[in-house]
C-alpha positions in Angstrom: -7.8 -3.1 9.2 -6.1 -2.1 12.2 -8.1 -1.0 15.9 -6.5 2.4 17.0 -6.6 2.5 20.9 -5.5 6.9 20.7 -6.2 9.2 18.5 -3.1 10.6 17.8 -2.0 6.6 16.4 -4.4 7.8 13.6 -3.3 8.4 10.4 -5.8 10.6 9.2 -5.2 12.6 12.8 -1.1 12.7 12.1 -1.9 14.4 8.6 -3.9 17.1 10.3 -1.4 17.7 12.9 0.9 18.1 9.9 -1.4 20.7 8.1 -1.5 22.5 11.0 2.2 22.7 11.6 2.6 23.4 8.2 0.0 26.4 7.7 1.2 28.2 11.6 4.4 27.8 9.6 3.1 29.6 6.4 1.3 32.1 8.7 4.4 33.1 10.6 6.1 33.3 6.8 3.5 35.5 5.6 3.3 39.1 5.3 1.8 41.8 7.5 -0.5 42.6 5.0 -1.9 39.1 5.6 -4.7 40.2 8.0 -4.7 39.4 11.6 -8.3 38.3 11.3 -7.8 36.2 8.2 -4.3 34.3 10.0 -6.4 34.0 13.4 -9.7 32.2 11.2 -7.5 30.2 8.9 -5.6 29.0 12.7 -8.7 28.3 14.1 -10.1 26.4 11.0 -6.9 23.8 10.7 -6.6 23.7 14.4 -10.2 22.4 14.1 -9.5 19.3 11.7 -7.4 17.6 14.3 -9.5 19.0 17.3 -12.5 17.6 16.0 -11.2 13.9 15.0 -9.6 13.8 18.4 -12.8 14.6 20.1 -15.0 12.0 18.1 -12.6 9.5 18.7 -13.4 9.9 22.3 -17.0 9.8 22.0 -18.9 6.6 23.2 -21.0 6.5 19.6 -20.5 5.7 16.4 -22.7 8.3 15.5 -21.0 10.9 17.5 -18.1 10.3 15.6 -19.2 10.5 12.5 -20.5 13.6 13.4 -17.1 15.1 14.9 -15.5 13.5 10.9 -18.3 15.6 8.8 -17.4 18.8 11.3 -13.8 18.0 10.9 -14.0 17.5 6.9 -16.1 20.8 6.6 -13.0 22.3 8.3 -10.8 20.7 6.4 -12.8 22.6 3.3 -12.6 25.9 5.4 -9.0 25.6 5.8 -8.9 25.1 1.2 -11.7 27.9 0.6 -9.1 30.0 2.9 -6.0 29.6 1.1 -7.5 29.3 -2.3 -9.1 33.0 -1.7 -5.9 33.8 -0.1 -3.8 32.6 -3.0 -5.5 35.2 -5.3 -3.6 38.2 -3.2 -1.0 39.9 -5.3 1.1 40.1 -1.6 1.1 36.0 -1.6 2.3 35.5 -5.3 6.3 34.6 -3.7 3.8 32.0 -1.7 2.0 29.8 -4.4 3.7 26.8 -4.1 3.6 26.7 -0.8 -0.3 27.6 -0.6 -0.8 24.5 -3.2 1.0 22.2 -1.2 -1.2 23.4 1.9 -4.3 22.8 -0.1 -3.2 19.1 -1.3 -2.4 18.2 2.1 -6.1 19.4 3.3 -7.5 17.4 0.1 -5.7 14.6 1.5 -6.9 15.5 5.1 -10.3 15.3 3.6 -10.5 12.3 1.1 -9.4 10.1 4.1 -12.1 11.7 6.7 -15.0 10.8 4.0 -13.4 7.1 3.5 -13.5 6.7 7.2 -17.5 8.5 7.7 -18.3 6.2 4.6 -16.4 3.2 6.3 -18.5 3.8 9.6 -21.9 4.3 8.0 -22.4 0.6 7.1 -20.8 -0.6 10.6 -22.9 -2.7 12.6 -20.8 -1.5 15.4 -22.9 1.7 17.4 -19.8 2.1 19.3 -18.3 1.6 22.8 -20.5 2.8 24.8 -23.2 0.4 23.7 -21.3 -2.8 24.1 -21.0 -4.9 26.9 -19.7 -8.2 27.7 -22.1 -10.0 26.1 -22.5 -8.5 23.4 -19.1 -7.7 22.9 -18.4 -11.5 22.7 -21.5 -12.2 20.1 -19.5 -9.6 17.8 -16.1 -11.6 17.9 -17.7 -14.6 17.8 -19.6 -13.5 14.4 -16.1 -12.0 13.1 -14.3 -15.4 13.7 -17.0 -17.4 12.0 -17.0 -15.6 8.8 -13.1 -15.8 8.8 -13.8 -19.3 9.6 -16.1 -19.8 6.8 -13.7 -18.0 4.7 -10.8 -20.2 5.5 -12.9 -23.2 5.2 -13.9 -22.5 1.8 -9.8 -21.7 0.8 -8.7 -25.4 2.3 -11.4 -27.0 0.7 -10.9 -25.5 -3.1 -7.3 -26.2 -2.7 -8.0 -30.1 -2.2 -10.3 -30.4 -5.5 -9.4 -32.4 -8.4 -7.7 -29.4 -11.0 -10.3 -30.4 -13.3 -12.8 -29.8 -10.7 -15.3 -26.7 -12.3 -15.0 -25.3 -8.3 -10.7 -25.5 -8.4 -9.2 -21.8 -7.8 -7.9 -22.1 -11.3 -10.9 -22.9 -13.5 -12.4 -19.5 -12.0 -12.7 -16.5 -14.7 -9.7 -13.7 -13.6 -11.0 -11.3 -11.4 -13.9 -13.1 -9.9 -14.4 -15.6 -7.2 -13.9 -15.8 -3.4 
């Protein structure tokens, strides 16, 4: 898995950006009956998806930035519950396709925040702010041994005897290390 050193090398940050380009573009598009209240909210609310993964990107924590990905995915939501309601306007009908493209492309916005929150929740990392030198080492070091230990294990199975009940291809399909 890559390490991002900016948020805007982030995939997940580049799809926002695009829903955001993509629904000011729909909003200048629209018509006037489209509300000024409703365009300014539904701005705001995509504007907010990128916003928000930018700014827990910067945090320190990892809790922090799980918290900025839950506010971001909830905005994400907004930005759906928006043009969903919005969809049901006789004065958008010329707009559907459009609106369900906006919509996939927030799904999408979403299903990769909740991968990454999920990804982060079972770290053993707390974040940058919290490491030092020392511990900073004791991580890598850990990482390298279980890659180690994983390696180890690959060159070794790869020397057995065929017939050996521990040789890569006596193992059932679908199962072993």
């Amino acid at each position: 898995m890559p390490t991002y050193q900016r948020f805007e090398d982030l995939p997940v940050w580049n799809a926002a950006a695009q829903l955001y380009d993509q629904v000011d573009d729909f909003i200048d598009r629209a018509p006037p009956r489209l509300r000024h209240s409703f365009r300014d909210q539904l701005e705001r609310a995509t504007l907010s998806v990128s916003n928000n993964i930018a700014e827990g990107f910067e945090r320190g924590t990892t809790n922090e930035l799980l918290m900025f990905l839950y506010i971001a995915r909830s905005s994400a939501g907004e930005v759906r519950s928006m043009l969903t309601v919005g969809s049901r306007r006789p004065y958008l009908a010329k707009f559907k396709t459009e609106i369900s493209d906006l919509i996939k492309l927030a799904e999408s916005c979403s299903r990769q925040l909740r991968g990454w929150a999920d990804s982060l929740q079972n770290s053993d990392i707390t974040g940058p702010r919290h490491l030092n030198d020392k511990s900073r080492t004791t991580y890598q070091k850990g990482k390298a041994r279980e890659s180690g230990a994983a390696d180890f294990q690959k060159l070794v199975a790869q020397h057995l005897a065929p017939d050996h009940p521990l040789h890569p291809s006596r193992r059932p399909q679908g199962r072993g290390r």
